[in-house]
C-alpha positions as CSV (number, residue, x, y, z in Angstrom):
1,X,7.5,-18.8,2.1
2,X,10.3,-19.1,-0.4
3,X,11.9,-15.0,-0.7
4,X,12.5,-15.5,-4.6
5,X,8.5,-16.5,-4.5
6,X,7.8,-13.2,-2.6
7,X,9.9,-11.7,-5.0
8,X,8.5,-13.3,-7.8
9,X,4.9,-12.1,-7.3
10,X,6.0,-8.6,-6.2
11,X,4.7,-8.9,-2.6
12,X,7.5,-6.6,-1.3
13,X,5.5,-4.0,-3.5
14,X,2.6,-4.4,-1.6
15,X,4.0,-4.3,2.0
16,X,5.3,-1.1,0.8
17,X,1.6,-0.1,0.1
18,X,0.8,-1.2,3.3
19,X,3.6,0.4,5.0
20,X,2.4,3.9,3.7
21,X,-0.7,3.4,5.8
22,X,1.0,2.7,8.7
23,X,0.6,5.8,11.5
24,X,3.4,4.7,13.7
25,X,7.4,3.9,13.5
26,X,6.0,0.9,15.4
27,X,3.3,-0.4,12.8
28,X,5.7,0.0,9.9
29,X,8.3,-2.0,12.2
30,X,5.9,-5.0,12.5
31,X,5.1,-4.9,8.5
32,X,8.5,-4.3,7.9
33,X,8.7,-7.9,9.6
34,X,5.5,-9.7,8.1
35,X,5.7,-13.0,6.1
36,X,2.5,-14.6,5.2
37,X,1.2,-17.1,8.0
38,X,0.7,-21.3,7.1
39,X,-1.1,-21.1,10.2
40,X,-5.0,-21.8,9.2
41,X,-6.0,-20.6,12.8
42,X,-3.7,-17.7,12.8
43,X,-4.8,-16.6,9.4
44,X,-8.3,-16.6,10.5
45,X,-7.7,-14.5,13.2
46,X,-5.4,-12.1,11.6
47,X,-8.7,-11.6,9.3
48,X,-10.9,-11.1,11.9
49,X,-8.5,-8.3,13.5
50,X,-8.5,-6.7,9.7
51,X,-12.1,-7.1,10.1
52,X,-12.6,-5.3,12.9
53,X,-10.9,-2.3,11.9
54,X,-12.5,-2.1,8.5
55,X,-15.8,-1.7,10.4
56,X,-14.5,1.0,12.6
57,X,-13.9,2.7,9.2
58,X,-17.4,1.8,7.5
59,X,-18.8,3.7,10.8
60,X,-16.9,7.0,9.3
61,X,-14.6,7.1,12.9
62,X,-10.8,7.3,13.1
63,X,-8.7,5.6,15.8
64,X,-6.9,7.8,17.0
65,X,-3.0,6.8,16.9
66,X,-1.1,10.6,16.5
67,X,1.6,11.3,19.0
68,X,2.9,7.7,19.5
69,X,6.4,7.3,19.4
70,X,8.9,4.6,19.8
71,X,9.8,4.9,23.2
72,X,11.8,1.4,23.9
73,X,15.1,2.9,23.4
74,X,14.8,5.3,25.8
75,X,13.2,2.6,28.1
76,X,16.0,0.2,28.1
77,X,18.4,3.2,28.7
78,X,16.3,3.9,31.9
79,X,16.2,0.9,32.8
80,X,20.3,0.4,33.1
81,X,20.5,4.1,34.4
82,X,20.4,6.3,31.6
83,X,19.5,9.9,31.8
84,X,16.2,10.7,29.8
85,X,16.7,13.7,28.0
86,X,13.3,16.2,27.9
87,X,12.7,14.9,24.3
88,X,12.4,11.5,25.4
89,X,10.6,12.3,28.5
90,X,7.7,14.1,26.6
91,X,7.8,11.5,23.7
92,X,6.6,9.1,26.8
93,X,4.5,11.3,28.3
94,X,2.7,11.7,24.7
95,X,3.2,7.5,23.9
96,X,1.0,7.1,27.4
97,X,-1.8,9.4,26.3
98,X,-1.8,8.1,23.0
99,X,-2.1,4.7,24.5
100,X,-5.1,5.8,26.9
101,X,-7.3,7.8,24.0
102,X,-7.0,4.6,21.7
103,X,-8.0,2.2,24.5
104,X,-10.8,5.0,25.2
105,X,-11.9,4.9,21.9
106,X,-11.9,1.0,21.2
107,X,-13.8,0.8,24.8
108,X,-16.5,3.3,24.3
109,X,-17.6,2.7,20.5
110,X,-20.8,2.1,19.8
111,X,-20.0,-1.5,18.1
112,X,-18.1,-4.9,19.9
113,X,-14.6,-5.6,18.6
114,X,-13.7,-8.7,20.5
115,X,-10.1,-8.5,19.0
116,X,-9.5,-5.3,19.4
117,X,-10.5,-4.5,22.8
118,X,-8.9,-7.8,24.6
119,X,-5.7,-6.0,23.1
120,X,-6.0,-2.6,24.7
121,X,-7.4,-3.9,27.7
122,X,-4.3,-4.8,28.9
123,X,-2.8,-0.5,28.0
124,X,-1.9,0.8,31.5
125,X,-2.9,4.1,31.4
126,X,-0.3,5.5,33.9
127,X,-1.8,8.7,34.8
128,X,0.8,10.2,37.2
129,X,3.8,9.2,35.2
130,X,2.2,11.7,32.3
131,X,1.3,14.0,34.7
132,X,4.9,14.4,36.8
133,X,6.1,14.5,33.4
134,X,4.1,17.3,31.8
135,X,4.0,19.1,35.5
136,X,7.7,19.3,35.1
137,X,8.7,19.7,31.1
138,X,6.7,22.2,28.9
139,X,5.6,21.5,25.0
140,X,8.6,22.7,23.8
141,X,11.0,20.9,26.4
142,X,11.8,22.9,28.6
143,X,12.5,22.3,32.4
144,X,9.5,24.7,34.2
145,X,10.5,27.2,37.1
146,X,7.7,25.0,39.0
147,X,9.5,21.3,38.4
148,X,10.7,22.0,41.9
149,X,11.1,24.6,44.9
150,X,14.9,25.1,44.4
151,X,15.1,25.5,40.6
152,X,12.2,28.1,41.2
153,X,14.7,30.1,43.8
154,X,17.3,29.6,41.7
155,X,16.0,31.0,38.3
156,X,14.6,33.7,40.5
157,X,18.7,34.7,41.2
158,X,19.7,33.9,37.9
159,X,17.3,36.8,36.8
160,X,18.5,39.1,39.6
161,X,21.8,38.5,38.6
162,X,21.0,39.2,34.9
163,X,19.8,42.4,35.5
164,X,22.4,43.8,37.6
165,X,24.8,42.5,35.2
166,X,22.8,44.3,32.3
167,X,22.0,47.7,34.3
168,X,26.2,48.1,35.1
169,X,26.8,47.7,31.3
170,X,24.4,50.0,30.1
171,X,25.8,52.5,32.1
172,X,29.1,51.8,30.1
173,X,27.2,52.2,27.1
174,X,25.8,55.7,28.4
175,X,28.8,57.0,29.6
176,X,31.2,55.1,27.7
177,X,29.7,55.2,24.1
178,X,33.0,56.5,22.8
179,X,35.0,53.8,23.8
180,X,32.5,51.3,22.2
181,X,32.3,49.9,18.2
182,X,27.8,49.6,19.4
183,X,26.1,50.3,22.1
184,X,24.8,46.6,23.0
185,X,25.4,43.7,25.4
186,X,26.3,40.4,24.1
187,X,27.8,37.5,25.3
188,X,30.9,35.3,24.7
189,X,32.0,32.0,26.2
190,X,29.0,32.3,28.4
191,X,29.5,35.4,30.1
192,X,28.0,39.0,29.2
193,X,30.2,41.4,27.3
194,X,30.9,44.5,25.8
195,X,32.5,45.9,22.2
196,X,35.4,48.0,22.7
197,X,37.3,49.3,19.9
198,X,40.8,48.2,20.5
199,X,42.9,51.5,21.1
200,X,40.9,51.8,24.0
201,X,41.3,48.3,25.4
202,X,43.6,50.0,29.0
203,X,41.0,53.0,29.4
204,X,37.9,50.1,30.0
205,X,40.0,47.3,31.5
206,X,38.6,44.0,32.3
207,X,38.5,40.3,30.6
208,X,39.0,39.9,26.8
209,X,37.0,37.1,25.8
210,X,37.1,37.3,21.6
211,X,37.4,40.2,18.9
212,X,36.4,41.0,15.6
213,X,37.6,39.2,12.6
214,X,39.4,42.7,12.2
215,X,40.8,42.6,15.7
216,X,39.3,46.2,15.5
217,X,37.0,45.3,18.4
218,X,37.6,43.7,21.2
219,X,34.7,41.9,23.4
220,X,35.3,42.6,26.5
221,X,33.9,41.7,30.0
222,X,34.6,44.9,32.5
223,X,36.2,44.2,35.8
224,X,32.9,45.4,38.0
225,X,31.3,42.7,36.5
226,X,33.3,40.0,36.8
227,X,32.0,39.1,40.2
228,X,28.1,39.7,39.3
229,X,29.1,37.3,35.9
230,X,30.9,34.6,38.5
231,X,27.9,34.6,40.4
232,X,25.4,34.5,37.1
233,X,27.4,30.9,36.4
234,X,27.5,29.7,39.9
235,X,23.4,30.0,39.6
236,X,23.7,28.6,36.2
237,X,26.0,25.7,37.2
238,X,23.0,25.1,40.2
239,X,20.5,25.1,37.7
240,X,22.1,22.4,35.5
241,X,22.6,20.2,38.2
242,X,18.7,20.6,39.7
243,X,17.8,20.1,36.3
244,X,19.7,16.8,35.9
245,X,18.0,15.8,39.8
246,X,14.5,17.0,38.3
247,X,15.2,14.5,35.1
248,X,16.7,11.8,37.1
249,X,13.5,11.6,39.2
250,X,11.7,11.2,36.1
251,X,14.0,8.5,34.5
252,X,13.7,6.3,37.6
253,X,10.0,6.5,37.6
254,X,9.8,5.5,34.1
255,X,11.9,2.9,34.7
256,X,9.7,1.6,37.7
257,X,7.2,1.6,34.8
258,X,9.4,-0.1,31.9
259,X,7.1,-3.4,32.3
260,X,3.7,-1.2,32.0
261,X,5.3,1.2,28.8
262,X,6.6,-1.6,26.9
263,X,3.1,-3.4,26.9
264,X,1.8,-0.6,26.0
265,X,4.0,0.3,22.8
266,X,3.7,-3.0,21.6
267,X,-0.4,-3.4,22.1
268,X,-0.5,0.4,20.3
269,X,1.7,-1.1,17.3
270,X,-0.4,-4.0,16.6
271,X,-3.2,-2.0,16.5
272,X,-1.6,0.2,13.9
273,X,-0.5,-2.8,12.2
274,X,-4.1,-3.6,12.4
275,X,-5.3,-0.8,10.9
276,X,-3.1,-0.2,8.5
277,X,-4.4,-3.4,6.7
278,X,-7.5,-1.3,6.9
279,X,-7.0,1.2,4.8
280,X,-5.4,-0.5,2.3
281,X,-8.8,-2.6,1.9
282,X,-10.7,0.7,1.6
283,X,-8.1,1.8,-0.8
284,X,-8.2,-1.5,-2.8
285,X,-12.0,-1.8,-2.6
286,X,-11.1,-5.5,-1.1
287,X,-13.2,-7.6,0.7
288,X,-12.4,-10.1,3.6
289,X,-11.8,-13.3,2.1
290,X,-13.4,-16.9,3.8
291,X,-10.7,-18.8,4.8
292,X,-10.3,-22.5,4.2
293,X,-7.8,-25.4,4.8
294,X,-8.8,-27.4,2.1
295,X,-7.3,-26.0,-0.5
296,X,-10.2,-23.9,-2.6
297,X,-9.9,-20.4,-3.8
298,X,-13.5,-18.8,-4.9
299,X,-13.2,-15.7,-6.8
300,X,-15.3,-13.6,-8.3
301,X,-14.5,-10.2,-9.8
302,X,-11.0,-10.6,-9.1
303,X,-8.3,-8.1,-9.9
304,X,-4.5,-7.5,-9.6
305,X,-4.0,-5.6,-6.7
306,X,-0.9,-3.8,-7.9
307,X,-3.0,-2.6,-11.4
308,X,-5.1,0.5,-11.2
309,X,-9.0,-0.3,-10.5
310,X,-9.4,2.1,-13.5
311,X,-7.2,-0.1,-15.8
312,X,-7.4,-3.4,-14.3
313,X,-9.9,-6.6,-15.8
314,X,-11.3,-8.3,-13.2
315,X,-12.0,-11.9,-13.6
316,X,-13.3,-15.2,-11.8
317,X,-11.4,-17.3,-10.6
318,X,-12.0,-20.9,-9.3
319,X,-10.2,-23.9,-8.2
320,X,-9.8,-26.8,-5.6
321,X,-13.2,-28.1,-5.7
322,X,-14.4,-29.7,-9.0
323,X,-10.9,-29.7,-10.6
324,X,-7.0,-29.1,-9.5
325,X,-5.6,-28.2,-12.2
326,X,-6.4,-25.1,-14.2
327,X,-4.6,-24.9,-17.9
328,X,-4.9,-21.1,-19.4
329,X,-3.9,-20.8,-23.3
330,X,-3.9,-17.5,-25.5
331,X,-1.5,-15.1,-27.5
332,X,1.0,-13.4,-25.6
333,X,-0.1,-10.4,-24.0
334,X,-3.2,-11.5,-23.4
335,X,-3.1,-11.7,-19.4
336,X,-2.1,-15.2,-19.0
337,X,0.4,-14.0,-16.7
338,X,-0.9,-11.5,-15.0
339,X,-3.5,-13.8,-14.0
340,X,-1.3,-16.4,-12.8
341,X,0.2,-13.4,-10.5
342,X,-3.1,-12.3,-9.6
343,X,-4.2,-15.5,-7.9
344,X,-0.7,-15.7,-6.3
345,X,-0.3,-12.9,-4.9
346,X,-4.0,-12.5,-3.5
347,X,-3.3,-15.7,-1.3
348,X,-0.2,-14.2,-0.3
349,X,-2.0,-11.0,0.9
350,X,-4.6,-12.9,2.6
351,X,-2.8,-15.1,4.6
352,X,-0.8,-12.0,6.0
353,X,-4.1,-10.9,7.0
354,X,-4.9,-8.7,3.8
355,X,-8.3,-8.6,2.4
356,X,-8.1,-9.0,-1.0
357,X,-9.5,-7.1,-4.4
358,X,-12.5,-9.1,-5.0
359,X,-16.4,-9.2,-4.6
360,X,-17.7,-10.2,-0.7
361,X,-18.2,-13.6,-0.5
362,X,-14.7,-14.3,-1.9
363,X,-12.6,-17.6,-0.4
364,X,-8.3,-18.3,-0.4
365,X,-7.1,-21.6,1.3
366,X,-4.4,-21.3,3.6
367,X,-1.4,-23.3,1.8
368,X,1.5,-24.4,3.3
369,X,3.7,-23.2,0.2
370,X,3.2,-21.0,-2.7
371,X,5.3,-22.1,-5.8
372,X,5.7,-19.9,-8.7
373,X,7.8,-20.2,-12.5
374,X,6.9,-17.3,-13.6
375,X,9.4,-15.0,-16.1
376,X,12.6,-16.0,-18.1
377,X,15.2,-16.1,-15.5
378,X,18.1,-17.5,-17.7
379,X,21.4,-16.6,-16.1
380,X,24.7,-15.9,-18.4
381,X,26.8,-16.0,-15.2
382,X,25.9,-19.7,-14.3
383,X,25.7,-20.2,-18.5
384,X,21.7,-21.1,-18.3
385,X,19.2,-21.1,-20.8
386,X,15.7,-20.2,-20.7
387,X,14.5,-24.1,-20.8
388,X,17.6,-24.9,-18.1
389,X,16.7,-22.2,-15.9
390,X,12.7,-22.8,-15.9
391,X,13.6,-26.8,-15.5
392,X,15.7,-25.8,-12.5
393,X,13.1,-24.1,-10.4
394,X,10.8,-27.1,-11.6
395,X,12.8,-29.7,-10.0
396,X,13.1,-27.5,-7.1
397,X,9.5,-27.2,-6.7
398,X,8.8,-30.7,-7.7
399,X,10.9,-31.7,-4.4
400,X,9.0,-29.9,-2.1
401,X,4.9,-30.1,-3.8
402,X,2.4,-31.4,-1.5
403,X,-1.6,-31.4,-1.6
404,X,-1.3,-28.0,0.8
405,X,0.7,-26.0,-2.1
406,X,-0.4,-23.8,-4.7
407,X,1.9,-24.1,-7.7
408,X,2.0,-21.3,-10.6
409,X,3.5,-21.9,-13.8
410,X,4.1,-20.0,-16.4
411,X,4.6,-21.3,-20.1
412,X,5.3,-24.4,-18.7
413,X,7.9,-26.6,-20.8
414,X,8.7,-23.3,-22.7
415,X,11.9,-22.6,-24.7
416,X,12.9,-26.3,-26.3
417,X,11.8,-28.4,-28.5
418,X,7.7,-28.0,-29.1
419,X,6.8,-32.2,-29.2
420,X,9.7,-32.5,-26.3
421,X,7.9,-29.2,-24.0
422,X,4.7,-30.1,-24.7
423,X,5.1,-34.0,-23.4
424,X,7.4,-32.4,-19.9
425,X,4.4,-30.2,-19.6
426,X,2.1,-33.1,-19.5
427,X,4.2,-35.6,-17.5
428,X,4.7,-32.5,-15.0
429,X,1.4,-31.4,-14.1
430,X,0.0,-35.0,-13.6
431,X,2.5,-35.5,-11.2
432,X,1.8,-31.9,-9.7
433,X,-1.9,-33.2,-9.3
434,X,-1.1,-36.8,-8.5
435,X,0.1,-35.0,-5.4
436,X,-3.1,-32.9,-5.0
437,X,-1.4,-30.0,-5.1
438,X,-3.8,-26.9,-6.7
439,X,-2.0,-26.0,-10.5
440,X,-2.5,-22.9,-12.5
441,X,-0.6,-23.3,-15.5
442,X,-0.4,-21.4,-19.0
443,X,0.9,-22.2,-21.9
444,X,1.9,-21.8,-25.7
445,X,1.7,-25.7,-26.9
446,X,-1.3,-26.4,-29.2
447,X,-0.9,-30.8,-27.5
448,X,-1.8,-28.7,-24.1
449,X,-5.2,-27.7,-25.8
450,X,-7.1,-31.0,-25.3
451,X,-5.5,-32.1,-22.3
452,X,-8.0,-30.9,-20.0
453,X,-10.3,-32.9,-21.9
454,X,-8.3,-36.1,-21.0
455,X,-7.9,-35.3,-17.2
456,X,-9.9,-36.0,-14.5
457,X,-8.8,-33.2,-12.2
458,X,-7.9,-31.0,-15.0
459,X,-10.2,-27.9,-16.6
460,X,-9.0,-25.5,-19.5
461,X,-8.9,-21.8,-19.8
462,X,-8.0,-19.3,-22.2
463,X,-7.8,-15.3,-22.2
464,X,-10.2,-13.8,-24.8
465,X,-8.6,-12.0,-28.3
466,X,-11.1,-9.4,-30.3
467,X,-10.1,-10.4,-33.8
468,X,-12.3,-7.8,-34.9
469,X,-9.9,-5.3,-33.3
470,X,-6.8,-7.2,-32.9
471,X,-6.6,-6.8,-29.2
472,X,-6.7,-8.8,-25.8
473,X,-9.8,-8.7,-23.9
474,X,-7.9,-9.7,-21.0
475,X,-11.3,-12.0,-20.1
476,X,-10.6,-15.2,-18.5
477,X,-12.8,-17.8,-19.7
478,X,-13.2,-21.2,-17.9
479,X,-13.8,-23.9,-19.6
480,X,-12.8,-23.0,-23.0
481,X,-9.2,-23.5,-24.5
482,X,-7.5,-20.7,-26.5
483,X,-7.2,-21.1,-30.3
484,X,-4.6,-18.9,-32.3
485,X,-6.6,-17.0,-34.1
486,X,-3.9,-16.9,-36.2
487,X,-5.7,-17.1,-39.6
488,X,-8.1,-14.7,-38.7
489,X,-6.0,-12.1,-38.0
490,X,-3.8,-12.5,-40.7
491,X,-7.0,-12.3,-43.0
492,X,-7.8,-9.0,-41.3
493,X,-4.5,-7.6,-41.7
494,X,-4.5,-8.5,-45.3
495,X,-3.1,-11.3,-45.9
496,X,-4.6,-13.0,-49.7
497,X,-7.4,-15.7,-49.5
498,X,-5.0,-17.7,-51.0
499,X,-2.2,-18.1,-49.0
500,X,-4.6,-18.7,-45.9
501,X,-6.7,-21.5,-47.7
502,X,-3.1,-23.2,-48.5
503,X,-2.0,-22.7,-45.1
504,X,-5.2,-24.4,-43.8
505,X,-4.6,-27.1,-46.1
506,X,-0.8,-27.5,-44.8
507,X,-1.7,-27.6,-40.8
508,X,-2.3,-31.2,-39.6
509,X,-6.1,-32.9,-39.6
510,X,-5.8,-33.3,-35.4
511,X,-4.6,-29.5,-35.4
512,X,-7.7,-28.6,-37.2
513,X,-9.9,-31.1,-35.3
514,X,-8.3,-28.7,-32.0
515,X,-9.2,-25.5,-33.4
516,X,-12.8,-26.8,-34.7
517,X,-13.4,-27.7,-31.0
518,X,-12.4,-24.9,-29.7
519,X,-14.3,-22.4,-32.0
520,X,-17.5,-24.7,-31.3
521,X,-17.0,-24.2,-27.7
522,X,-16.5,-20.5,-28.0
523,X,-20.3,-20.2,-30.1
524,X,-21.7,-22.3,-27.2
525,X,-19.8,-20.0,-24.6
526,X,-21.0,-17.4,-26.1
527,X,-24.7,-18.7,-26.7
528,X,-24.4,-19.7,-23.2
529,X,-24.1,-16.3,-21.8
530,X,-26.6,-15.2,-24.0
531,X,-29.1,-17.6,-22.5
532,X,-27.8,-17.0,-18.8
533,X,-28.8,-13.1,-19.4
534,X,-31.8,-14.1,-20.6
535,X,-32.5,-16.4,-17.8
536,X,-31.1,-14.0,-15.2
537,X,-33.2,-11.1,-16.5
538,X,-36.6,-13.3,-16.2
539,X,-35.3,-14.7,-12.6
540,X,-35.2,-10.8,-12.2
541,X,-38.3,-10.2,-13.1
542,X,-40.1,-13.5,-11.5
543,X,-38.2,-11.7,-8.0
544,X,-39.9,-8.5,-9.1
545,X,-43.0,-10.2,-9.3
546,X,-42.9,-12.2,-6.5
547,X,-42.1,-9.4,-4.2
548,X,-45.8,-7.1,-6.1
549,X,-47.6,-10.2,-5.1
550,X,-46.3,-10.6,-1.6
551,X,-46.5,-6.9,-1.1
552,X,-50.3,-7.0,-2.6
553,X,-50.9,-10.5,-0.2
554,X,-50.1,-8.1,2.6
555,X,-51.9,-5.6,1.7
556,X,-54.9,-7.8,1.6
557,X,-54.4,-9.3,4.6
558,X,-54.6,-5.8,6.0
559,X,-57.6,-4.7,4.9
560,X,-59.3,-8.1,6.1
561,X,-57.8,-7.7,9.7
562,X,-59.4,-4.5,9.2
563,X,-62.7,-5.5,8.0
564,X,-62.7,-8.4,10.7
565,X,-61.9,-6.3,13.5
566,X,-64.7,-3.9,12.5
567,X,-67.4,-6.9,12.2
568,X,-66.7,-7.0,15.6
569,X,-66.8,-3.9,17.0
570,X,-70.1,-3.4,15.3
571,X,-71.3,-6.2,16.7
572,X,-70.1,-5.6,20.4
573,X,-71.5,-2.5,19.9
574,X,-75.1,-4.1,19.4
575,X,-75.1,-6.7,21.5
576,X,-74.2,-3.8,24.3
577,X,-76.8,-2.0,23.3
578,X,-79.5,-4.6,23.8
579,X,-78.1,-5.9,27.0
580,X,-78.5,-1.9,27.8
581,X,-81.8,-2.0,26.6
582,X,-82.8,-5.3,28.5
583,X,-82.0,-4.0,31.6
584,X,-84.0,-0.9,30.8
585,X,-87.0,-2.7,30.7
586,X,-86.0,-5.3,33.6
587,X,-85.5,-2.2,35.3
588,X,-89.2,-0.3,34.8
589,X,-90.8,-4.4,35.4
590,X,-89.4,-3.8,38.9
591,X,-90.7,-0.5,39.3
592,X,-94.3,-1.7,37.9
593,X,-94.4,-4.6,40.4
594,X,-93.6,-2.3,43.4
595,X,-96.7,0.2,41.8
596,X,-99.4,-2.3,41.6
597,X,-97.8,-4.9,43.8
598,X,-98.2,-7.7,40.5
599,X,-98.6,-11.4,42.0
600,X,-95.4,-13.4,41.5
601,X,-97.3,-15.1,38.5
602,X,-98.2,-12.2,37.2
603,X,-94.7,-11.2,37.3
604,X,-93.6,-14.3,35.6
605,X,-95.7,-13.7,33.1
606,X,-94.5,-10.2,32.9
607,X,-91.1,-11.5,32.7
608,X,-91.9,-14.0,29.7
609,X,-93.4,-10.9,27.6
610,X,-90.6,-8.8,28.3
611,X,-88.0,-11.6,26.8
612,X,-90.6,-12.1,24.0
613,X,-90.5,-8.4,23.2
614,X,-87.0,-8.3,23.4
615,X,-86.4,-11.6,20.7
C-alpha cells in the first residue's frame, strides 16, 4: 500500500490505537511493522487469529502475557560470548515462565483455538534453564550465598572479616572518641574507615583515604586494620570472580538454548500481536468482517473508527455487487468525506487483520490497492494549484487502477472550471469502472446529479440536510442524489419571497428538472421507509404469531401424547385384569374336575360356559 494513502486515511492513528493494547515490547515491535496484507488467504487467516482471541475475551479470561521481555539482545550477546548480567538472566528466566503459563492457558481452556494453540505448541518450556537461574539469582538480582559451595565459604569470610574489622574500630571509637569528629565507621575507596579530626592525624596513625570539604576531618583507615581490610578485599576480589564463573555458567546454558528462547519470544509476540487486535475490537465494538476476493464491501451500521461511538453516525454502506461506482452529493460538511474515509480506512483495518466498527455479518474485499484523493493538497513550493495537484494524484492513480482496487475520490474535478470539472469527472470515473475497479466518489457538480441515472454500473448517494434546522444529518442515503437546498434555506433564514421566486425563474429548465427529481425521490425515500416500518412491524408481529401458534401446536401435541398414552394404560390395565380373571376361573374348573372327576365332555362343556361367561 501507497504510504501517502496510509497517511491519507490516518491509518498510522489507528496502529497507534492498537499499539496501546499491546502487552509486550515485542507485540508493539510487530505493529510497529504491520502494513495491510493483499494476500486474500493471509487476510483470512489473520482474521481468524483476531477471532480467536476475541472469544477468549467474550469468555471473561485473560491470557496471561505479564513479565515477558525482549530477551534477543541479550541472546545474541550469549551467543558470541557475552556475559549476561543478573538483569538479563532473570528477564529470561521470567520470558520462559511467561512463555509456559500462556501455552498453559491456550492448552487447557475450555474452548478449541486451532490458531492459537498450533503457535504455542511449539514454546519450549525449558524448566531447568528457569530453575538454575532463579536457584542462583534472587528477585532483586542478586547472586545467592547458595549459587555455589565456594561463594557460600567465601561470603562466610567476608562476614568474619567484616566483623573483626568493625569490633577493632569501635574500640577506637570507645577509647579514642576524643580524637574523632563522630563516633561511626564508614568507608572510603572500598575500605572501612574512621573520622579523625586533623590535629590528631600522628596520635592515630594509619592510611588517609579522603577528608572533609573543610579538611577539618580526615578519614582515616588505622594501621591494625590494614591487614584485616587487605584481607576483606582479597575475599571480595574472590567473590567477584565466582560471581562472574556463577554467571558465565548461566550465559553458556542460555546460549545452548538460543534456538529454543528465540522461538519462544517470537511465538509469545504474535500472540500479543494477536491479542492486541482484540481489545481494540472490544474497545471499538467491531465485528469480524467476511472476507472476499471479489471485490464487495457489505456494511451495515458502519462508523469511523477514529470518531467517538458517542458522536459518530453510523451508516450502510454497499458496493461491488449490483453497481461499482457509488457518487455521494450534499453541502459541505455534510459527511461526504468522512464517509469516503470511513469505507477506506475500514478495508485498511481489515486486511491487517482488524475487525472493523460495524454490525456482525459485515463483508470487506481484499484489494490489491487502495487509492485515495482526498483533501486539498496544493503545494506553493512545486507552484501547484488545487485543480493541478488533485489532477496529479489522478493520473497517478489512473496508471496503476485495476478491477482489484478500491479508489476514493473526493470532490472529484474540483477547483476549475464547473462545465470543464464536471465533464473530467465524468470521463474519469467511466474509465475508473471500465476497469472494474470499485469507486466512491463525491462531489459538488449539479451535471454529476443525473449521472448515475445514465450508468450502468453507477448508483447515486447523498448525505441528508434538516432544512428545518439548518444542519447535516450526516445520514447516507443510497440511491438518492443530493439537491442544494439552497432555496430553502435561504427562505428560512429570511431571505424575501421575491428574490427566491426570481432566482427560480433565473436557474436553467434542466437544473430545475434535476432538483424536481431529486425532491420526488426524497418523498418516495421517505414514503418508502415509512412503508418498510410498517411492513417490518407486521413481519414482527406475523413472527410473534407464528411462534404463539407453534408454541400452542406443541402444547396440543402434549396433551394428546398424554391422553393417548393414558388410553392405553387403561386399557392394558383391563385387559390384564380379565386375563387375571380368566385364569381364576380356568383355575377353580381344574379344581372342580379333580372334585367330581367331570367326563372330558363334560369338561368341554364346562370349558365352553366358562368362555361364554367370560364374553
Amino acid at each position: 500500500m501507497n504510504e501517502r494513502i496510509l497517511h491519507v486515511l490516518e491509518y498510522n492513528k489507528i496502529l497507534k490505537q492498537l499499539n496501546n493494547q499491546a502487552a509486550t515490547s515485542l507485540g508493539k515491535d510487530l505493529i510497529d511493522a504491520i502494513s495491510p496484507s493483499t494476500d486474500y488467504i493471509e487476510v483470512k487467516q489473520l482474521q481468524e487469529e483476531t477471532d480467536e482471541a476475541v472469544q477468549i475475551i467474550r469468555l471473561n479470561k485473560v491470557i496471561p502475557l505479564g513479565g515477558i521481555y525482549d530477551i534477543r539482545p541479550s541472546l545474541k550477546r550469549s551467543v558470541i560470548g557475552g556475559l549476561l548480567n543478573t538483569e538479563e538472566c532473570l528477564n529470561i528466566a521470567s520470558t520462559i515462565y511467561g512463555g509456559r503459563q500462556t501455552k498453559n492457558f491456550i492448552e487447557n481452556i475450555e474452548e478449541t483455538f486451532p490458531h492459537l494453540e498450533r503457535l504455542v505448541d511449539v514454546i519450549t518450556p525449558l524448566r531447568e534453564l528457569e530453575r538454575q537461574i532463579n536457584s542462583c539469582i534472587d528477585d532483586h538480582g542478586y547472586v545467592m550465598d547458595n549459587a555455589s559451595a565456594k561463594l557460600k565459604g567465601i561470603r562466610s569470610a567476608i562476614r568474619t572479616h567484616e566483623t573483626r574489622i568493625r569490633e577493632k574500630l569501635d574500640n577506637y571509637i570507645r577509647s579514642q572518641s576524643s580524637m574523632l569528629s563522630d563516633a561511626i565507621v564508614t568507608i572510603r575507596n572500598e575500605r572501612y574507615v574512621i573520622p579523625v579530626k586533623h590535629e590528631y592525624r600522628g596520635t592515630i596513625g594509619g592510611i588517609v583515604h579522603d577528608q572533609s570539604a573543610s579538611g577539618a576531618t580526615l578519614f582515616m583507615e588505622p594501621k591494625s586494620i590494614v591487614d584485616l581490610n587487605n584481607q576483606l578485599q582479597e575475599s571480595a576480589l574472590k567473590e567477584k570472580q565466582e560471581i562472574e564463573r556463577i554467571l558465565r555458567v548461566l550465559s553458556e546454558e542460555i546460549a545452548a538454548n538460543e534456538a529454543a528462547l528465540n522461538e519462544n519470544v517470537k511465538v509469545l509476540g504474535k500472540i500479543d500481536f494477536i491479542y492486541a487486535r482484540a481489545k481494540l475490537a472490544k474497545k471499538m465494538k467491531a465485528a469480524r468482517p467476511k472476507i472476499n476476493n471479489q471485490g464487495i464491501i457489505k456494511m451495515q451500521q458502519a462508523r469511523h473508527p477514529l470518531i467517538p461511538i458517542d458522536e459518530v453516525v453510523a451508516n450502510d454502506i454497499e458496493i461491488g455487487e449490483s453497481y461499482l461506482s457509488i457518487l455521494i452529493t450534499g453541502p459541505n460538511t455534510g459527511g461526504k468525506t468522512v464517509t469516503l474515509k470511513m469505507v477506506g480506512l475500514c478495508t485498511l483495518m481489515a486486511q491487517s487483520g482488524l475487525q472493523i466498527p460495524a454490525l456482525d455479518g459485515c463483508e470487506v474485499a481484499v484489494f490489491e490497492h487502495v487509492f485515495a484523493d482526498i483533501g486539498d493538497e496544493q503545494s506553493i513550493e512545486q507552484n501547484l494549484s488545487t485543480f493541478s495537484s488533485h489532477m496529479s494524484n489522478i493520473v497517478e492513480i489512473m496508471k496503476q487502477v485495476n478491477r482489484k482496487s478500491l479508489v476514493l475520490f473526493d470532490e472529484i474535478g474540483a477547483g476549475t472550471d464547473p462545465q470543464e470539472g464536471a465533464a473530467l469527472a465524468m470521463s474519469i470515473l467511466d474509465e475508473v469502472i471500465s476497469r472494474k475497479a470499485r469507486v466512491i466518489a463525491t462531489t459538488h457538480y449539479p451535471e454529476l446529479k443525473a449521472y448515475g441515472y445514465n450508468r450502468e454500473h453507477v448508483i447515486n448517494a447523498s448525505v441528508e440536510f434538516d432544512v428545518q434546522t439548518l444542519q447535516p444529518t450526516y445520514r447516507l442515503l443510497i440511491g438518492v442524489p443530493g439537491r442544494s437546498n439552497a432555496f430553502e434555506i435561504s427562505r428560512r433564514l429570511g431571505l424575501s419571497d421575491n428574490i427566491i421566486n426570481e432566482a427560480k425563474d433565473l436557474i436553467g429548465v434542466d437544473s430545475k428538472s434535476v432538483e424536481n427529481m431529486i425532491a420526488a425521490l426524497e418523498s418516495s425515500r421517505k414514503q418508502a421507509e415509512k412503508e418498510y416500518e410498517k411492513a417490518h412491524q407486521i413481519l414482527i408481529d406475523s413472527e410473534n404469531l407464528k411462534n404463539d401458534l407453534q408454541k400452542e401446536w406443541k402444547q396440543f401435541e402434549h396433551k394428546r401424547e398424554k391422553l393417548y398414552k393414558k388410553v392405553e394404560e387403561k386399557a392394558e390395565t383391563a385387559l390384564r385384569k380379565a386375563r387375571e380373571e380368566a385364569e381364576i376361573i380356568v383355575e377353580e374348573m381344574r379344581n372342580m374336575k379333580n372334585e367330581t372327576s367331570l367326563k372330558e365332555h363334560e369338561w368341554i362343556e364346562a370349558k365352553k360356559n366358562a368362555r361364554g361367561s367370560k364374553a
